[in-house]
KEKE-3310 file (N, C-alpha, C; in steps of 0.2 Angstrom, whole numbers, plus 5000, padded with zeros to 4 digits):
npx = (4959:4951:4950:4943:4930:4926:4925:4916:4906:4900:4899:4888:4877:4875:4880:4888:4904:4907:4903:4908:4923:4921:4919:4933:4940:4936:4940:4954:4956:4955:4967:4977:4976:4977:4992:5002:5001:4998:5011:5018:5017:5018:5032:5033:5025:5026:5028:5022:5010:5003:5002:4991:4982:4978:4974:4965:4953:4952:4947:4934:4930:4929:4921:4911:4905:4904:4895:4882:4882:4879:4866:4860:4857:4864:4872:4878:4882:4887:4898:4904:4906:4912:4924:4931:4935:4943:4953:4959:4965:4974:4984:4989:4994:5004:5018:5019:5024:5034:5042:5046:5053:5069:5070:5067:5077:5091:5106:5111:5102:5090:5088:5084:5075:5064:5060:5055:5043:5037:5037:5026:5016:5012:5008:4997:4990:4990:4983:4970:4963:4959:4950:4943:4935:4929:4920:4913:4907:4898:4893:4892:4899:4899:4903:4917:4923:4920:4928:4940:4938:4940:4956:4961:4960:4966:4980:4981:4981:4994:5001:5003:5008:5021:5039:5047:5060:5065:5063:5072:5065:5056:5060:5053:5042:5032:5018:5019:5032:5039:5034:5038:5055:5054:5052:5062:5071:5067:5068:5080:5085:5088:5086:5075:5062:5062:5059:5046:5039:5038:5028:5019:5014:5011:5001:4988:4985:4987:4974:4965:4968:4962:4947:4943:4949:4941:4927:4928:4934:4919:4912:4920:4929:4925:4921:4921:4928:4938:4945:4947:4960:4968:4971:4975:4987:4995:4997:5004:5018:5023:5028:5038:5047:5049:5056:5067:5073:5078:5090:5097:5112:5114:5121:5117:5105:5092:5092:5091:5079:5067:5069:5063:5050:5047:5039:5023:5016:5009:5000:4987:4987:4986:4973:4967:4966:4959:4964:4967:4962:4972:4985:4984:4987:5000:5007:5001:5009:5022:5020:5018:5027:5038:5033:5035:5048:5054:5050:5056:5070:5069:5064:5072:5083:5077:5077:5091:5094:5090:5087:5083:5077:5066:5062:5049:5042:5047:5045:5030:5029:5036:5025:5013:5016:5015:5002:4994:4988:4980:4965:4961:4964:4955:4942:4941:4945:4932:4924:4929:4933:4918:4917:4928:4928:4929:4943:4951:4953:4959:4974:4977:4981:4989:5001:5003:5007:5017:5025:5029:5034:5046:5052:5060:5073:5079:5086:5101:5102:5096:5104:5118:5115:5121:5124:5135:5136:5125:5123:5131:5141:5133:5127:5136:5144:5142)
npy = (4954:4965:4972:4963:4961:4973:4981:4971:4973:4982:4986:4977:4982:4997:4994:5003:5009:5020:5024:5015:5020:5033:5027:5019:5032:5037:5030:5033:5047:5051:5045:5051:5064:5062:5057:5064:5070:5057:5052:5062:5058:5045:5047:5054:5046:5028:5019:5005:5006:5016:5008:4997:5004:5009:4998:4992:5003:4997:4985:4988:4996:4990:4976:4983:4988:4975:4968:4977:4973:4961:4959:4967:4981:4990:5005:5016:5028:5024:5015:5023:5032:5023:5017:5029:5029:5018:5022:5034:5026:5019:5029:5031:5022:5016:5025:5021:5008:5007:5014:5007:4997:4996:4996:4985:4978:4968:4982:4974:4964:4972:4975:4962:4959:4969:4962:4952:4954:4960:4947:4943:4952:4948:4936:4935:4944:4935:4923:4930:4938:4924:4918:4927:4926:4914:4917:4927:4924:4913:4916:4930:4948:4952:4942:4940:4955:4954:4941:4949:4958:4952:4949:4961:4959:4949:4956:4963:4957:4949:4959:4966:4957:4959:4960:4974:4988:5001:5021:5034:5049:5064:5080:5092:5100:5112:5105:5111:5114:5099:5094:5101:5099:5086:5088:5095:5084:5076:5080:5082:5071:5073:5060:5052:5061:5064:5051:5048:5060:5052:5041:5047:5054:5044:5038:5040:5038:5024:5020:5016:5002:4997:5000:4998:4986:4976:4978:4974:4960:4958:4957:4954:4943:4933:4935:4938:4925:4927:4939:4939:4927:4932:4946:4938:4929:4941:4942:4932:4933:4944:4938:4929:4942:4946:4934:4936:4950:4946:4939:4946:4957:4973:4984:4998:5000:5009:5009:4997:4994:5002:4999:4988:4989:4993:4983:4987:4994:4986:4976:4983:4988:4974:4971:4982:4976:4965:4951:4935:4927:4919:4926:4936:4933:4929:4939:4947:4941:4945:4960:4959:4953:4963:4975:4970:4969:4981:4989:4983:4986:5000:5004:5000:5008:5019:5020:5018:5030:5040:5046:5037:5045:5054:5045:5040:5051:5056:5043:5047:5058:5053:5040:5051:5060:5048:5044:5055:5060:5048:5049:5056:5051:5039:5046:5051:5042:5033:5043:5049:5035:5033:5045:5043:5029:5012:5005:5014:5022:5014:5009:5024:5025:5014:5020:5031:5028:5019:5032:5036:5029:5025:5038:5041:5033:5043:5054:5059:5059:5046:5037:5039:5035:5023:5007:5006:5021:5023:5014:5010:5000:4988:4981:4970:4975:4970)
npz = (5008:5007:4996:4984:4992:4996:4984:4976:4983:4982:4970:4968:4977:4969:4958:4951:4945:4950:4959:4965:4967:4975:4987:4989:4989:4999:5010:5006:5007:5021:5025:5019:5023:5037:5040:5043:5055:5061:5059:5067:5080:5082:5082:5095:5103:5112:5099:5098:5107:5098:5086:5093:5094:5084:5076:5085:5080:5067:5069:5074:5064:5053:5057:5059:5047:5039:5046:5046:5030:5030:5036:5027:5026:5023:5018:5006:5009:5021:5021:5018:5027:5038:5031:5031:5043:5046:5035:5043:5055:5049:5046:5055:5059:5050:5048:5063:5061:5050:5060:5070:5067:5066:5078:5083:5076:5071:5064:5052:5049:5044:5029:5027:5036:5033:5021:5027:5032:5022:5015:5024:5024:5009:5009:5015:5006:4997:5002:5007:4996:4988:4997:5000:4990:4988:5000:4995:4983:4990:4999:5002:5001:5015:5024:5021:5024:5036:5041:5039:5051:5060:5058:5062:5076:5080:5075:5088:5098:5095:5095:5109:5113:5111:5114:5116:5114:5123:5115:5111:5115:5109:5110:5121:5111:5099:5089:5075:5077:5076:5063:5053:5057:5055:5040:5033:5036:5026:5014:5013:5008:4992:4981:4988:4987:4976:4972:4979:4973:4960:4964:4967:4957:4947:4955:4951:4938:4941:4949:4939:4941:4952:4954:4937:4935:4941:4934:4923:4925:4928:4915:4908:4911:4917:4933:4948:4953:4945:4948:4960:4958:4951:4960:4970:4963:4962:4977:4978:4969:4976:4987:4984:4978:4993:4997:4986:4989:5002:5001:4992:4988:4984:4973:4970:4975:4973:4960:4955:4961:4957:4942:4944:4942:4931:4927:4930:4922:4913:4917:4917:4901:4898:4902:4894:4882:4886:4889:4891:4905:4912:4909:4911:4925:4925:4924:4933:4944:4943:4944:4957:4962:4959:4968:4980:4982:4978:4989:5000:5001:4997:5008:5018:5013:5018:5031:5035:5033:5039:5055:5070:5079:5069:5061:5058:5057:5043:5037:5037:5029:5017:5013:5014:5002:4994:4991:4992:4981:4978:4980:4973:4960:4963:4963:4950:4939:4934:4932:4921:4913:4909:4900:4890:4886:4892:4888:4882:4892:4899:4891:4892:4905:4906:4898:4905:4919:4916:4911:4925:4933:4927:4928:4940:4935:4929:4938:4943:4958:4963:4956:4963:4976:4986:4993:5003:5005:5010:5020:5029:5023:5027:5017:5005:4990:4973)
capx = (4952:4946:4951:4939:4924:4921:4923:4912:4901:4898:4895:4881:4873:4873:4883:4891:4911:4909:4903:4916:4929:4918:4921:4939:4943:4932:4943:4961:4956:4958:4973:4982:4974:4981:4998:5007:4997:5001:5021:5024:5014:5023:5037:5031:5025:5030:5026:5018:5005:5002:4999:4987:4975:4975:4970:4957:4948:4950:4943:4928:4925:4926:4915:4902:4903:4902:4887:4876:4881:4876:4859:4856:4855:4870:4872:4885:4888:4888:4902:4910:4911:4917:4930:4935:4940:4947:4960:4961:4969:4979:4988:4995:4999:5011:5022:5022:5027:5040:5049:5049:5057:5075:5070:5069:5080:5100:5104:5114:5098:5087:5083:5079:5067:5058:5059:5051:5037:5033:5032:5023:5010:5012:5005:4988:4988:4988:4973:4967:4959:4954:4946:4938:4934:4925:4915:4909:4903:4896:4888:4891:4903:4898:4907:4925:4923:4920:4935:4946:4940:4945:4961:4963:4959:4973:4986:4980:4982:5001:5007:5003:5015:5028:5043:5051:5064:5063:5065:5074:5060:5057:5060:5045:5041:5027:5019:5022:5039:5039:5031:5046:5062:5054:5051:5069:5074:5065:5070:5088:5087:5085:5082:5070:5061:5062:5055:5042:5034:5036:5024:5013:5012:5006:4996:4981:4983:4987:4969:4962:4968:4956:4942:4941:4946:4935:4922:4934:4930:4914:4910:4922:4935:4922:4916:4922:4933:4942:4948:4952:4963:4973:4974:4979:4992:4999:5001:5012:5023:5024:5029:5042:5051:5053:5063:5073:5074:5081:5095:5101:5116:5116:5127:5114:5095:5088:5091:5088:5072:5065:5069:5058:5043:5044:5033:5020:5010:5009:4993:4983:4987:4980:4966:4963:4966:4955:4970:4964:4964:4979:4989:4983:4988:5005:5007:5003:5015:5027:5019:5018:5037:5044:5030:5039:5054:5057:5048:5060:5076:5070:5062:5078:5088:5075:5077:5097:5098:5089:5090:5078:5068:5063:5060:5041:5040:5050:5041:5025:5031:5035:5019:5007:5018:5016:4996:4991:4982:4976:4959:4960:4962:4950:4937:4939:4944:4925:4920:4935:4929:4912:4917:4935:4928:4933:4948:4954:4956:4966:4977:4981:4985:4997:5005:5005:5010:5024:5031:5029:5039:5054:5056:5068:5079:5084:5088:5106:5106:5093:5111:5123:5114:5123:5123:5139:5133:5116:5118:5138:5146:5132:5128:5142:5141:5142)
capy = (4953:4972:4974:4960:4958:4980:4981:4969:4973:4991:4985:4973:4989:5001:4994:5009:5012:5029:5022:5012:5026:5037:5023:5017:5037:5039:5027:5036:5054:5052:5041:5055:5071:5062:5052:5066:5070:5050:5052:5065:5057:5038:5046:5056:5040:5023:5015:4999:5008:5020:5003:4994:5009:5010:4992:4992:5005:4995:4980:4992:4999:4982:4972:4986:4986:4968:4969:4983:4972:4952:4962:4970:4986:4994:5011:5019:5034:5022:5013:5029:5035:5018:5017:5035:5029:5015:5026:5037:5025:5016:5035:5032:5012:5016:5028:5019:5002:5008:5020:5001:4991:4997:4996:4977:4972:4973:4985:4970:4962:4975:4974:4955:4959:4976:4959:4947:4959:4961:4943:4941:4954:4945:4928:4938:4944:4928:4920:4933:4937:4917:4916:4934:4927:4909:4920:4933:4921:4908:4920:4938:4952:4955:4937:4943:4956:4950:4940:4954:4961:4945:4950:4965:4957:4945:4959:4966:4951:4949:4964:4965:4953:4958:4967:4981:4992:5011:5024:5040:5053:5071:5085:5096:5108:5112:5100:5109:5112:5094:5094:5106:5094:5082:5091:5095:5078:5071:5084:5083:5066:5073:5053:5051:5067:5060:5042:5048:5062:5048:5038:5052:5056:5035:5035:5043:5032:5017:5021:5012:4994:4994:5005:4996:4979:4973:4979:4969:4954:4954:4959:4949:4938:4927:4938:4937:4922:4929:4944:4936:4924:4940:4947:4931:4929:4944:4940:4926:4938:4950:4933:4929:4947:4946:4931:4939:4955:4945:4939:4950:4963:4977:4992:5005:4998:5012:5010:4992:4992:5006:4996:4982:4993:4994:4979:4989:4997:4979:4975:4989:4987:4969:4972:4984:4969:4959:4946:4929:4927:4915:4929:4943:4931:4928:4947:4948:4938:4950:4967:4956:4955:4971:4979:4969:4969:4990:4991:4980:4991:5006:5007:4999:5016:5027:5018:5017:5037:5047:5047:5035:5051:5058:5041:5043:5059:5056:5039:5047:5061:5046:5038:5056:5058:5042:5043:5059:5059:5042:5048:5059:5045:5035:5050:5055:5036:5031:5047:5048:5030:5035:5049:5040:5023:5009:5002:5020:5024:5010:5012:5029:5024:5010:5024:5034:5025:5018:5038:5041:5023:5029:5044:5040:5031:5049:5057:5056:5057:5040:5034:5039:5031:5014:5004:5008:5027:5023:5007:5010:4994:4983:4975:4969:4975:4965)
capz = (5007:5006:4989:4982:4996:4994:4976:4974:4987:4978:4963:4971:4978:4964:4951:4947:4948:4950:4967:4970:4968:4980:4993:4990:4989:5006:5015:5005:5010:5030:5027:5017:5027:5045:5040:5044:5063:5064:5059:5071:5086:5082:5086:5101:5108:5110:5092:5098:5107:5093:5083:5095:5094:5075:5075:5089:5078:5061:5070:5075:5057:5048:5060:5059:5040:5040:5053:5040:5025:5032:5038:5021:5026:5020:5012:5001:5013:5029:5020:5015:5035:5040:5028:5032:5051:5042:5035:5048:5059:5044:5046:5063:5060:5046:5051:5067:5062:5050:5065:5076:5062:5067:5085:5085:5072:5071:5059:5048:5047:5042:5023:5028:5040:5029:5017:5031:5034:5017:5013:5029:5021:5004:5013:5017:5000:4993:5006:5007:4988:4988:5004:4999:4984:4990:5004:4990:4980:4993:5005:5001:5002:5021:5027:5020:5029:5044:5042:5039:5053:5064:5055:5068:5082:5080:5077:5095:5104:5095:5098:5113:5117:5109:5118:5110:5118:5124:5112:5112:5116:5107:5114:5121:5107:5097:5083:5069:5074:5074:5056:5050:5056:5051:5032:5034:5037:5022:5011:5013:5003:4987:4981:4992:4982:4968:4972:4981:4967:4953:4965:4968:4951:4946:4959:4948:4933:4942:4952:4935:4939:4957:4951:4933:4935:4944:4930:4918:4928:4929:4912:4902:4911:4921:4938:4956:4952:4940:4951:4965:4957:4947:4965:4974:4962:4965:4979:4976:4966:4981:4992:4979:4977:4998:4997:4982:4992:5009:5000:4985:4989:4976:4974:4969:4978:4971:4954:4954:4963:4950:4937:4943:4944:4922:4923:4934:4919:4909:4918:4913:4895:4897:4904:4890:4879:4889:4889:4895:4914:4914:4903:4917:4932:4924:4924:4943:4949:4940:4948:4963:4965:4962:4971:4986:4980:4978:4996:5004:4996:4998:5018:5020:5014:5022:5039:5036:5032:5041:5060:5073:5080:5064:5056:5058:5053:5038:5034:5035:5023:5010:5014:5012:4995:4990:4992:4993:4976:4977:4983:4965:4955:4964:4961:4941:4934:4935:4926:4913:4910:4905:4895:4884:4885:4897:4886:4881:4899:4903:4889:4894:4911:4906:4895:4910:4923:4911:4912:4932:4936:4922:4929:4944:4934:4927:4944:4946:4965:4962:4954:4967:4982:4984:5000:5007:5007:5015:5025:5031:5021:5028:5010:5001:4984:4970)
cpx = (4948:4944:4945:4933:4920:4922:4916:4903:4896:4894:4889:4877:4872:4875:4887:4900:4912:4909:4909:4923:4929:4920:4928:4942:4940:4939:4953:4961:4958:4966:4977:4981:4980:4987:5001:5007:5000:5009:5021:5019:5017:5030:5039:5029:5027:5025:5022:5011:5001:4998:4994:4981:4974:4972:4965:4952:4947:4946:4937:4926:4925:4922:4908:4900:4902:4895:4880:4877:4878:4870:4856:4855:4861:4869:4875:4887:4887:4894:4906:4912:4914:4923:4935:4938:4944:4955:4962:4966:4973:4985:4992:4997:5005:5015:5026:5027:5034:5046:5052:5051:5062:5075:5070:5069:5088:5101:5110:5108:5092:5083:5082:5074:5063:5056:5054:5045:5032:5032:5027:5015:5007:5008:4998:4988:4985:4980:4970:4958:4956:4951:4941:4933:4928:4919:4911:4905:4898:4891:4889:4898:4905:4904:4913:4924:4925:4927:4941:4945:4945:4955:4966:4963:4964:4980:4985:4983:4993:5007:5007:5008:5021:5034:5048:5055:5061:5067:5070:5066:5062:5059:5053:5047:5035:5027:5021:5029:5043:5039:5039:5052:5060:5053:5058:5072:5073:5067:5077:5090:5082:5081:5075:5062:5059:5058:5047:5037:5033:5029:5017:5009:5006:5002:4986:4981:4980:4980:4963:4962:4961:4949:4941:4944:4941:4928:4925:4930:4927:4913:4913:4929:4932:4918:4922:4928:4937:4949:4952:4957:4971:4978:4977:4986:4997:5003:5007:5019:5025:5027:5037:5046:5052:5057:5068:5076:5080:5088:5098:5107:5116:5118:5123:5107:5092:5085:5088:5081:5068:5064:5065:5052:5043:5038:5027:5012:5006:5002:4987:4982:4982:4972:4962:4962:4963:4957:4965:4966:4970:4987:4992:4988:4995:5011:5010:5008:5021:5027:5021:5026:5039:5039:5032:5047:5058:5054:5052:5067:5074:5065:5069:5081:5083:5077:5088:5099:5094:5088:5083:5073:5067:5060:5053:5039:5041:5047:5033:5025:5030:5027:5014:5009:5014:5006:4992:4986:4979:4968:4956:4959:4957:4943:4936:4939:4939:4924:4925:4933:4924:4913:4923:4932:4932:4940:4954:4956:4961:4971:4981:4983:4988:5001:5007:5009:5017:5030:5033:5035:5045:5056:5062:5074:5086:5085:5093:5106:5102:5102:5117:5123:5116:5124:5129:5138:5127:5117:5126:5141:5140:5130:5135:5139:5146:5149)
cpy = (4959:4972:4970:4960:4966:4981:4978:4970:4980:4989:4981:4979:4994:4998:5000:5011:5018:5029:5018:5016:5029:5031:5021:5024:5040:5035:5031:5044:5057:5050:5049:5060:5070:5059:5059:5070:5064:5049:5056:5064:5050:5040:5051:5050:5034:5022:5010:5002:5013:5012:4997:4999:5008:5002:4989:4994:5000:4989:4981:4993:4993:4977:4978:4986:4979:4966:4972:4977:4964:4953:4965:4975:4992:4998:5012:5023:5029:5018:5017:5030:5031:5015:5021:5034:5023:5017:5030:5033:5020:5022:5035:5024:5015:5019:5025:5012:5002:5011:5013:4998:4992:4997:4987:4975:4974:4976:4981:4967:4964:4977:4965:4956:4965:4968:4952:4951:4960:4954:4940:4944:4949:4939:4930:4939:4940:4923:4923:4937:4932:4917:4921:4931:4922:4913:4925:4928:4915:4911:4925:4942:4952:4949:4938:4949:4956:4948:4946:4956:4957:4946:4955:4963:4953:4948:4961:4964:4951:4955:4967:4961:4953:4962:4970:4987:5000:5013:5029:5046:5060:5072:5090:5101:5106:5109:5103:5112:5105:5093:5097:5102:5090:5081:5092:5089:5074:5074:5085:5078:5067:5066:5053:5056:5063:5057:5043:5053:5059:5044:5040:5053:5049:5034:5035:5039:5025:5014:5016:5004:4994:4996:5001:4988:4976:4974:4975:4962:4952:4956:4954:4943:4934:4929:4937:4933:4924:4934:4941:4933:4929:4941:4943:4931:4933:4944:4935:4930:4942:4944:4930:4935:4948:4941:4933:4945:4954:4941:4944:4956:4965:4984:4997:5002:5001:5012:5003:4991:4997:5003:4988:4984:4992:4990:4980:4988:4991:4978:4977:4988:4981:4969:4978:4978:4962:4953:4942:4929:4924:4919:4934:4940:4931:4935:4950:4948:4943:4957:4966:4957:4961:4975:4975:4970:4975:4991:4990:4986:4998:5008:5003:5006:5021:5026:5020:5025:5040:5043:5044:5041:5054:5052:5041:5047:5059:5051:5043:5052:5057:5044:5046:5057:5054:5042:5049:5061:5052:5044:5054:5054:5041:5040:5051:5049:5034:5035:5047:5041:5031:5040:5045:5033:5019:5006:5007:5021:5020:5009:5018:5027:5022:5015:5028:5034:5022:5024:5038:5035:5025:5034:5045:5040:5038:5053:5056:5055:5048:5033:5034:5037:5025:5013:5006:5014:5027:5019:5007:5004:4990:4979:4977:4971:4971:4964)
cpz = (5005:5000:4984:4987:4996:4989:4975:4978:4986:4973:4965:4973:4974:4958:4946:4949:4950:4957:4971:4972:4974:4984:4996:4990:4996:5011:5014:5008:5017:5030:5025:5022:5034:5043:5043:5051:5064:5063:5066:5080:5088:5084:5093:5104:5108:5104:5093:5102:5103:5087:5085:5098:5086:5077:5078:5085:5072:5063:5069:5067:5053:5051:5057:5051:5037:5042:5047:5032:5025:5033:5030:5021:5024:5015:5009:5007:5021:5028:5018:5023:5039:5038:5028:5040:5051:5041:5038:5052:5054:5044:5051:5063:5054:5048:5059:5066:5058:5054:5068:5071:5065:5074:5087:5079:5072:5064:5051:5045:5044:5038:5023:5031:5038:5024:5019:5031:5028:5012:5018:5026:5014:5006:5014:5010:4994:4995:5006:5001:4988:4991:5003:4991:4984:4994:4999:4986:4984:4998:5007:5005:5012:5027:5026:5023:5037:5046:5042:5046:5059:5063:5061:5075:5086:5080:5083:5099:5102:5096:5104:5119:5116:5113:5113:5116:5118:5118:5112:5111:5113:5112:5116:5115:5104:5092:5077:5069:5072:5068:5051:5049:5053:5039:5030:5032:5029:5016:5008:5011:4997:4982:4981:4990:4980:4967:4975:4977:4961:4956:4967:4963:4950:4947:4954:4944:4934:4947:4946:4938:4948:4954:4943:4932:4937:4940:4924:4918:4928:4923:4907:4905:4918:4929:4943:4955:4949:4943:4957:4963:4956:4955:4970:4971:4963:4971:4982:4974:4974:4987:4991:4979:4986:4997:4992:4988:4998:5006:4994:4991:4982:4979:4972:4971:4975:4964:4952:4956:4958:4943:4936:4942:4937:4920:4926:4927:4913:4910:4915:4905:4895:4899:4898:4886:4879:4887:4895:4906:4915:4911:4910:4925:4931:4925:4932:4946:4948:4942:4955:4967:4964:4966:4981:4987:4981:4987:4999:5002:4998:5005:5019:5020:5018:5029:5040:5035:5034:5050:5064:5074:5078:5059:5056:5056:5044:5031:5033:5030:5014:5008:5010:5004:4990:4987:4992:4985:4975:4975:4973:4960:4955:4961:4955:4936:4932:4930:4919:4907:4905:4900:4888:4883:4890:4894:4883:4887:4902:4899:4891:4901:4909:4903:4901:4918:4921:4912:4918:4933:4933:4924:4934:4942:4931:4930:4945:4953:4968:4961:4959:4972:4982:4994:5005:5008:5010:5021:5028:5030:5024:5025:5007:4995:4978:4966)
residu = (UNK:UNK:UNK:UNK:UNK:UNK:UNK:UNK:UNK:UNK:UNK:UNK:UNK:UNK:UNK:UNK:UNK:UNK:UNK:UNK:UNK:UNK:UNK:UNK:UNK:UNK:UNK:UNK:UNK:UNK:UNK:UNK:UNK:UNK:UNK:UNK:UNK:UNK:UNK:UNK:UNK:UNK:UNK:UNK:UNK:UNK:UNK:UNK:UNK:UNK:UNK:UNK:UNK:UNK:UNK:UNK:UNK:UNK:UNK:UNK:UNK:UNK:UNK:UNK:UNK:UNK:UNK:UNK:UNK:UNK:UNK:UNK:UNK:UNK:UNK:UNK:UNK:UNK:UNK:UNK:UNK:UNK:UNK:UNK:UNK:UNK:UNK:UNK:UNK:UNK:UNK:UNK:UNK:UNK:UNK:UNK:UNK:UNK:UNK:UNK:UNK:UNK:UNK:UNK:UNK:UNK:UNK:UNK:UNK:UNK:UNK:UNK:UNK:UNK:UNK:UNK:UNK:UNK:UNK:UNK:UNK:UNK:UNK:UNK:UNK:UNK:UNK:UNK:UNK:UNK:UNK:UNK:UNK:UNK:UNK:UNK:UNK:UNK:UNK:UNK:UNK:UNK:UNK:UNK:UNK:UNK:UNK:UNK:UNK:UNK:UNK:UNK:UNK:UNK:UNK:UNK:UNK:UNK:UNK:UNK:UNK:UNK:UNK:UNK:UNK:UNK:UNK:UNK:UNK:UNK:UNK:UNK:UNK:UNK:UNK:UNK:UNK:UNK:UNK:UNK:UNK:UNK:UNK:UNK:UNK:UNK:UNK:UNK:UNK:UNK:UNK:UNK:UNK:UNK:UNK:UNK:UNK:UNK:UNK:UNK:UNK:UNK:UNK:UNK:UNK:UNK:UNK:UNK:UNK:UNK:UNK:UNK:UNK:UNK:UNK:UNK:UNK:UNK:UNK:UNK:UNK:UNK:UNK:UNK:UNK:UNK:UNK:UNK:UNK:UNK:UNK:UNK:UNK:UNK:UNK:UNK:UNK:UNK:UNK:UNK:UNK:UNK:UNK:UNK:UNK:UNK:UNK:UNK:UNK:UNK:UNK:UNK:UNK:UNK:UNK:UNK:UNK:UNK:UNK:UNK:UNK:UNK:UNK:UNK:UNK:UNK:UNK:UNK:UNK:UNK:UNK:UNK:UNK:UNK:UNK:UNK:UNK:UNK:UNK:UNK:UNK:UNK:UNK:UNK:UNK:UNK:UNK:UNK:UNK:UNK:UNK:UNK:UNK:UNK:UNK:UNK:UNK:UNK:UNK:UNK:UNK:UNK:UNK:UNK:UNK:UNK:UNK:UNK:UNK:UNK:UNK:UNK:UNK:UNK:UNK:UNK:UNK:UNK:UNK:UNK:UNK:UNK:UNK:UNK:UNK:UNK:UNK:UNK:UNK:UNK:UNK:UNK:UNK:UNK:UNK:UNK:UNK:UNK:UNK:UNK:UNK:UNK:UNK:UNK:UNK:UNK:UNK:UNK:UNK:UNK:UNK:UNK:UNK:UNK:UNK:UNK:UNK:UNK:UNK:UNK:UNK:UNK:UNK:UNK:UNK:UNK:UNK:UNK:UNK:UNK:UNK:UNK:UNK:UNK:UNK:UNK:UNK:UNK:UNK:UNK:UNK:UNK)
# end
């Protein structure tokens, strides 16, 4: 729901994307700064209460920004520092919820359930943009929202319930000795490298489709409705590539999951093209699946090779990678915008984004990873 109900809720306030970057780069800059305080604290404590704190506070910053925008009084920089403790405690949920995957699941079962989880996300994805999309246009940004934050409240209450077995506990030492094994750990899968500075790289490009669609949208492919719809679909797509995910066996995951991403930078281009919305939506569904698709596959290998009380550390290593120029991208697409033109900028990204996802494919140790080496024979391969 975020993705549509603060886009648009920016634009209603200033109208300027420059703003919108500043906002959605307010809430990426805490995430990157703390994920790697939150990896090495998820696997210092138990994981399920590491994730029933992050989510207390998102409930907190999304009612209050809900609360400032349904009253009318909502600022730019009040939605910058709410969306900054937003991402803060998004840094200590990640890394936690990846370490507890393997802690309740067998490990036969384990890229079905990274594939459960990510159609289970995929299912919000998809209600979430319509229902965000109905409330923005019927009664304003501040009502989606709201609901989002309802959203946290409900993870609190469920996992509260849930039981989860004891972990294996560090050792006393200091945190950034922690930091180090864990640098170690993540480092001694070259792969894992690789896959995580291709996504680093993307991140800046691919910072064009939140940041300038949504001015697409509303300019030429019918407004609010239009985006929501795109984004809903995607969700669909991303619902769709879990169930492929929970049954497929493949001998290299890594290469195949890589190679679903080619249809990543597709979007972009359309959106230069100002391709009909039924062209765009068709599109989605296509990002949608391998963007759940490679997720499932590949936390599968990170969970299966590196070792329970580093996975946190490890995972958030991947994660601060994966995201850590995010808040760059979100910050320059606006202005680059304005200086190349809105239809030039997205051009260059899709060309961009096109090199960062190709480039795994030519890392041999990307090729030589196959299931029986990661996962000890428990996919069959093909």
């Amino acid at each position: 729901m975020v993705k549509v109900a603060l886009s648009f809720a920016v634009l209603d306030l200033t109208g300027s994307v420059s703003d919108l970057g500043i906002v959605l780069a307010a809430q990426a800059v805490p995430l990157v700064t703390f994920l790697l305080v939150g990896g090495v604290w998820a696997d210092r404590l138990p994981r399920r209460g590491v994730m029933l704190g992050a989510d207390g506070l998102r409930f907190v910053t999304q009612a209050a920004s809900a609360a400032l925008l349904v009253a009318g009084t909502a600022r730019i920089w009040e939605l910058v520092l709410l969306q900054g403790i937003y991402g803060l405690a998004t840094a200590f949920f990640q890394p936690a919820i990846s370490g507890l995957m393997p802690l309740v699941t067998r490990p036969e079962d384990l890229q079905r359930a990274n594939a459960l989880r990510g159609m289970a996300q995929s299912a919000g994805r998809f209600a979430g943009p319509a229902l965000a999309g109905v409330l923005v246009a019927a009664v304003g940004s501040g009502w989606a929202l709201a609901a989002d934050a309802a959203t946290f409240a409900v993870s609190v209450v469920t996992l509260a319930a849930m039981a989860v077995p004891a972990s294996a506990k560090l050792p006393a030492q200091r945190f950034l000795r922690d930091l180090v094994d864990g640098w170690r750990e993540f480092t001694a899968l070259p792969w894992a490298v690789a896959v995580v500075t291709s996504i680093a790289a993307g991140s800046i490009p691919w910072a064009a489709w939140s940041v300038l669609g949504p001015q697409v949208a509303r300019d030429s492919l019918g407004g609010v409705g239009a985006w929501a719809l795109i984004v809903a679909v995607d969700g669909v797509g991303m619902l769709v590539g879990g169930l492929v995910a929970m049954r497929v066996h493949v001998r290299r995951p890594l290469v195949v999951a890589s190679v679903s991403l080619l249809v990543v930078p597709v979007p972009l281009a359309l959106l230069a093209l100002e391709a009909p919305v039924a062209v765009l939506a068709v599109v989605a569904l296509g990002t949608g699946f391998a963007t759940t698709f490679f997720n499932a596959l590949w936390e599968t290998a990170l969970q299966r090779s590196v070792p329970p009380t580093a996975l946190s550390r490890v995972t958030a290593y991947d994660w601060f990678g994966s995201l850590a120029l995010n808040p760059v991208g979100y910050a320059v697409i606006g202005p680059i915008a304005a200086a190349l033109g809105l239809h030039a900028t997205l051009w260059l990204a899709s060309a961009a984004v096109l090199a960062t996802v190709a480039a795994p494919l030519f890392v041999p140790s990307v090729w030589r990873l196959t299931e029986p080496a990661a996962a000890a024979g428990s996919l069959s391969p093909p």
